[in-house]
C-alpha positions as CSV (number, residue, x, y, z in Angstrom):
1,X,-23.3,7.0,-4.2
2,X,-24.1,3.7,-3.3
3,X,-23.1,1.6,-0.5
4,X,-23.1,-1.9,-0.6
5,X,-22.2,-4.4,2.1
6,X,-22.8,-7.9,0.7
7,X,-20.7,-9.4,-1.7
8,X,-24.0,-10.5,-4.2
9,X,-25.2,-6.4,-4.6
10,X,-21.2,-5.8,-5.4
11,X,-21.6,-8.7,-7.6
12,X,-24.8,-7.7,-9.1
13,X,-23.8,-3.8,-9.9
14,X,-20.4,-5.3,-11.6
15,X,-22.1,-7.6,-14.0
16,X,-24.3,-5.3,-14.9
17,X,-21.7,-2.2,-15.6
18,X,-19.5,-5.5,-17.9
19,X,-22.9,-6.2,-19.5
20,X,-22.9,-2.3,-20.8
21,X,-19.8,-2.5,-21.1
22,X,-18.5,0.4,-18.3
23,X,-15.3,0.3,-17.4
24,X,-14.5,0.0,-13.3
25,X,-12.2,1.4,-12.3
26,X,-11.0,0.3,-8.4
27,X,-9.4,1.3,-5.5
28,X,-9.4,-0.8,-2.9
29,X,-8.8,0.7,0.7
30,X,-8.9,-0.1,4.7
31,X,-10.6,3.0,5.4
32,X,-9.2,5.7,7.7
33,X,-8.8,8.0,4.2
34,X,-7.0,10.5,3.2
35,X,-5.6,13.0,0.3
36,X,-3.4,9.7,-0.8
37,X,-6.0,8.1,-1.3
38,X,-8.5,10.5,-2.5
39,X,-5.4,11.5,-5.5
40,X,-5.7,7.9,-6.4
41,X,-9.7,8.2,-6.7
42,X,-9.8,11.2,-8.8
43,X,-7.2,9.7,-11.1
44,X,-9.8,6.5,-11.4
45,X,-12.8,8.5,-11.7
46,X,-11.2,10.2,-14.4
47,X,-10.1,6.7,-16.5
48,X,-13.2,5.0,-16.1
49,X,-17.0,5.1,-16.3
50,X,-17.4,4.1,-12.3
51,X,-15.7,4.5,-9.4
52,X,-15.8,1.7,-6.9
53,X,-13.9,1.7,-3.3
54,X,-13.6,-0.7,-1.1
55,X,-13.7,-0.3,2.8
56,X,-12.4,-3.5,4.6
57,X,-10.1,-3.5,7.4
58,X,-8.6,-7.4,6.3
59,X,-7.6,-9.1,9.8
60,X,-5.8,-11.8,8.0
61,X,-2.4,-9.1,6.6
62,X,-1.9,-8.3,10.1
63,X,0.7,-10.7,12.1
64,X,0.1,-8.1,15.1
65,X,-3.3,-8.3,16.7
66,X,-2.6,-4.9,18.5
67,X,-1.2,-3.0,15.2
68,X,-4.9,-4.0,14.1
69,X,-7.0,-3.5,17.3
70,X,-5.8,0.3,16.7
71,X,-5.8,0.8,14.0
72,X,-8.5,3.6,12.3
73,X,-11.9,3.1,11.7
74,X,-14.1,5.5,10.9
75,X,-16.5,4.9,8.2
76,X,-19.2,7.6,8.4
77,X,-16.2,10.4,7.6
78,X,-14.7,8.0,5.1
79,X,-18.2,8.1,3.3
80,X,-18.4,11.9,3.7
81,X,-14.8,12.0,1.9
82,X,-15.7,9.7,-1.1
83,X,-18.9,11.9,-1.6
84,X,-15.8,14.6,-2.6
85,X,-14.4,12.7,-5.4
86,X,-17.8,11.5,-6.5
87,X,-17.2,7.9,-5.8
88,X,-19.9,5.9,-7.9
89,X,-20.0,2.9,-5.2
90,X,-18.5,2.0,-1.8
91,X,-18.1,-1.6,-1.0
92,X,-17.8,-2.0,2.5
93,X,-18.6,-5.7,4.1
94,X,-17.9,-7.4,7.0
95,X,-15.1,-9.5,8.1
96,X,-17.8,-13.0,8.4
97,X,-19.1,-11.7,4.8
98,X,-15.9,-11.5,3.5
99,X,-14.7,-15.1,5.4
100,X,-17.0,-17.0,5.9
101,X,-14.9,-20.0,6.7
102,X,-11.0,-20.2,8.1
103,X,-9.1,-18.9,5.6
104,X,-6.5,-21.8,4.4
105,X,-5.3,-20.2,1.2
106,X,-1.8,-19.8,0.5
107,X,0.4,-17.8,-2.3
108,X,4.1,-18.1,-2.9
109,X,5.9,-15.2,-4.5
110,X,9.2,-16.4,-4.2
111,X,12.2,-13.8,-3.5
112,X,9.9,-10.9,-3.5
113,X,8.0,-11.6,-0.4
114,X,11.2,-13.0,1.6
115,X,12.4,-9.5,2.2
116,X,11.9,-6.2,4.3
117,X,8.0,-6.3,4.9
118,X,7.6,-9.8,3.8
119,X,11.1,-10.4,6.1
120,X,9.6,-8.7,9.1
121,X,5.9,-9.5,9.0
122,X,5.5,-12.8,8.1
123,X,2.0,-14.3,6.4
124,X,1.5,-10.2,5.5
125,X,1.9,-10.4,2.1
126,X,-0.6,-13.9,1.7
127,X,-3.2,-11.9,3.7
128,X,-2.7,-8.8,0.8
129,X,-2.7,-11.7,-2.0
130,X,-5.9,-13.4,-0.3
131,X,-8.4,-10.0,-0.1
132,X,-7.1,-9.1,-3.3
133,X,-7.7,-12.0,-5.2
134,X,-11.1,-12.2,-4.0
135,X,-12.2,-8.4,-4.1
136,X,-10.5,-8.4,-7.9
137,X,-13.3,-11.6,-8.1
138,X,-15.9,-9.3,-6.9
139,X,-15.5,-6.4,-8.1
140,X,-14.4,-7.5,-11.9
141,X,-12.2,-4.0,-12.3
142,X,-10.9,-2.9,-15.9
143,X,-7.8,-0.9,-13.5
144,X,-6.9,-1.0,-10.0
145,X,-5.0,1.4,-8.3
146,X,-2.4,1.5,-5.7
147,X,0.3,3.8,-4.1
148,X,3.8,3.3,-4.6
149,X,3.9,4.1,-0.7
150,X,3.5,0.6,0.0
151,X,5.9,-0.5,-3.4
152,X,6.9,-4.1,-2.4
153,X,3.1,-5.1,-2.0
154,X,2.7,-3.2,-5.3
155,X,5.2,-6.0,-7.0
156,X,3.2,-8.9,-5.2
157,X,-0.3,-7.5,-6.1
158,X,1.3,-7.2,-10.2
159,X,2.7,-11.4,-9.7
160,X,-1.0,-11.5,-8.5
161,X,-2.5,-10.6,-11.6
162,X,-0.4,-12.7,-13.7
163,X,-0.2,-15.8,-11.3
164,X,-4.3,-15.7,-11.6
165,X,-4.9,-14.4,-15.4
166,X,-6.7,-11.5,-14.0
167,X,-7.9,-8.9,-16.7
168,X,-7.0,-6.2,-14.8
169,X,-4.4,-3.2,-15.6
170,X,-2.9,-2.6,-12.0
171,X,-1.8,1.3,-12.1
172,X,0.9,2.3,-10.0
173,X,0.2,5.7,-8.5
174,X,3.1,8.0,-7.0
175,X,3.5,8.6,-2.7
176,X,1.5,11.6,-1.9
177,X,3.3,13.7,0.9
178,X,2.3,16.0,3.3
179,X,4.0,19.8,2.7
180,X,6.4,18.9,4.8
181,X,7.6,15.6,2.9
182,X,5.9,13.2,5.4
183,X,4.4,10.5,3.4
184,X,1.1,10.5,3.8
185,X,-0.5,7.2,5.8
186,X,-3.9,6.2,7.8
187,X,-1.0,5.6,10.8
188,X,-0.2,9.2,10.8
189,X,-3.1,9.9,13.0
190,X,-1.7,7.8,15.4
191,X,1.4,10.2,16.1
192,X,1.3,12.2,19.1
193,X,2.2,15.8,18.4
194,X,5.9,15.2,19.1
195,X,6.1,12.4,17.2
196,X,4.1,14.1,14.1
197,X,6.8,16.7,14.6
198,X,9.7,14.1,14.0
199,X,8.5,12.3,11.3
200,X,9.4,14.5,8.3
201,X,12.8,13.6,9.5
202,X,12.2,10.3,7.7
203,X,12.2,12.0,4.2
204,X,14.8,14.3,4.6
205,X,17.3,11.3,5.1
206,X,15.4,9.5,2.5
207,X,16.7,12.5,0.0
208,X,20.1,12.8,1.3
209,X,20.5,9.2,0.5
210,X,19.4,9.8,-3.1
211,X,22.3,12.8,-3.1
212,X,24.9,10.2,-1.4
213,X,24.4,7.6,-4.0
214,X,26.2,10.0,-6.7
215,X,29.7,9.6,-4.3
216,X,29.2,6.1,-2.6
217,X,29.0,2.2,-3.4
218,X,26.0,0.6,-2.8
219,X,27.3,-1.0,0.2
220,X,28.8,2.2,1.4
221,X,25.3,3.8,0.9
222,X,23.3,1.2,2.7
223,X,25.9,1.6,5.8
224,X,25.0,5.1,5.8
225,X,21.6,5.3,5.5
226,X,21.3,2.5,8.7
227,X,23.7,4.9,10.0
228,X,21.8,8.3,9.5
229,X,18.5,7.0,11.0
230,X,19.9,4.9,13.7
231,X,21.3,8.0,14.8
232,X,18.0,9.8,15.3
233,X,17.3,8.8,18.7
234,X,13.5,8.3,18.5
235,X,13.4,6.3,15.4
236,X,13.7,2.3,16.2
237,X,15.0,1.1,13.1
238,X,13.4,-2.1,11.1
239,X,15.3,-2.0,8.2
240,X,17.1,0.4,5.4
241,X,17.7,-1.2,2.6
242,X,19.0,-0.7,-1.3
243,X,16.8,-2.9,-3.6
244,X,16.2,-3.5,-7.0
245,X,13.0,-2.0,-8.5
246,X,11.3,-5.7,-9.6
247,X,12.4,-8.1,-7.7
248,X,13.6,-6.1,-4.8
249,X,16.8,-8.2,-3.8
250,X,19.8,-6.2,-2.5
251,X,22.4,-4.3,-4.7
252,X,25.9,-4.2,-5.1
253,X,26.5,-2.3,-8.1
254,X,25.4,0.4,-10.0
255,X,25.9,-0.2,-13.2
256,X,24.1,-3.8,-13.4
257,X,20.8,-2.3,-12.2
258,X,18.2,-0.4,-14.6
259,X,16.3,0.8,-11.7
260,X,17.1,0.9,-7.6
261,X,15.2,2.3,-4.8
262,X,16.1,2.5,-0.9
263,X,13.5,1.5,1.2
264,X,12.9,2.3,4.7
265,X,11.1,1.0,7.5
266,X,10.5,1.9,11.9
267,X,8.7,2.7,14.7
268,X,8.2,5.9,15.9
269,X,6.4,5.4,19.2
270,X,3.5,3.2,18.6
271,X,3.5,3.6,15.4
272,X,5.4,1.7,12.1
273,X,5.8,3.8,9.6
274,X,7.3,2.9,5.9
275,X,8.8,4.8,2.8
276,X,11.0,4.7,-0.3
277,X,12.9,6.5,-2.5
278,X,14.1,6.3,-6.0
279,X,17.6,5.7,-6.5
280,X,18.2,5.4,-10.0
């Protein structure tokens, strides 16, 4: 496994593999892995010739300086983990090699990045767009892979690809969940044991939501999900909302929609913790 921590080796190794023509197949991480992650690897390895991951906790997709003075960082077990899914090279650089200069860069993704975590983090979703564009640069993937965990930054990193011609197939990969239906997330560690204990709550409403929808409206529905996790007293509510699976704008019928999911984001403690569901 190689590691490589300027952006000319990653460079180098790419144009090479294109040159042969081996397919790179990429995930692209902030470290602080775990099975969700490793899932997505094994399912990369398997599609491709070469395995690359990226390790780069990317300053500029947080808009709170403490959520990202905490956050994880441990690369020496990360490196011990990727050795498990024989990961072919690790790209892992440093914030001044990655930005050298302010960044000024902006995206616009209209309506999709105007709600839930676009809504309630602003300048998020351009910090996503911004390390993405230029790792897809770097690394020159044939497919990337991401969890539908995070599913709205999914849709922005797909209007990526097309807004910038990239030649890369972006493969959606399904939440991986801990046995007791928690989804799994580098924050997790961050629970305390009581917290850790609550959590799973999160998806058992989550699925009794998916059961409601065969009896109520969609407006009846989203009152009762805000409802059902307000009233869990240790749960701070950012937002429960029924969305459309492309554009993710509200819904108020059924029967217009090909595809709806309920979304679900709040803080437990410390920590902000997100999920979805599949409604229809």
């Amino acid at each position: 496994m190689k590691v490589f921590n300027t952006i000319a080796q990653m460079q180098e190794f790419s144009a090479d593999a294109r040159r042969q023509g081996k397919a790179i197949g990429f995930v692209p991480t902030m470290g602080a892995l775990h099975q969700g992650h490793l899932d997505l690897m094994r399912q990369a390895k398997k599609e491709n010739t070469y395995l690359v991951v990226s390790i780069f906790v990317n300053p500029i997709q947080f808009n709170n300086p403490e959520d990202l003075e905490k956050y994880p960082r441990d690369l020496n077990r990360d490196l011990d983990l990727l050795k498990t899914v024989a990961c072919d090279v690790v790209f892992a650089p440093t914030v001044s090699e990655m930005y050298p200069e302010t960044v000024t860069e902006k995206h616009d993704f209209g309506a999709l990045e105007q709600v839930m975590e676009g809504a309630t983090r602003p300048g998020h979703f351009n910090g996503v767009a911004v390390v993405v564009k230029k790792l897809f640069e770097i690394v020159q993937p044939l497919r990337a892979y991401f969890g539908e965990k995070d599913y709205q930054q999914l849709l922005v990193i797909k209007k990526l690809v097309q807004k910038e011609h990239f030649p890369v197939q972006v493969i959606p990969c399904a939440i991986v969940r801990e046995p007791d239906g928690l989804a799994m997330s580098s924050r997790n560690t961050r629970l305390n044991a009581e917290e850790r204990a609550l959590a799973p709550r999160i998806y058992q409403i989550l699925r009794e939501a998916k059961q409601q929808a065969a009896f109520l409206s969609p407006e009846a529905l989203q009152k009762w999900g805000e409802d059902r996790f307000r009233e869990e007293k240790s749960f701070n509510l950012v937002y429960f909302q029924l969305a459309d699976d492309t554009e993710l704008q509200p819904v108020y019928d059924w029967k217009s929609q090909s595809g709806v999911l309920a979304f679900v984001a709040l803080q437990l403690g410390s920590v902000r913790l997100i999920d979805n569901i599949r409604i229809i």
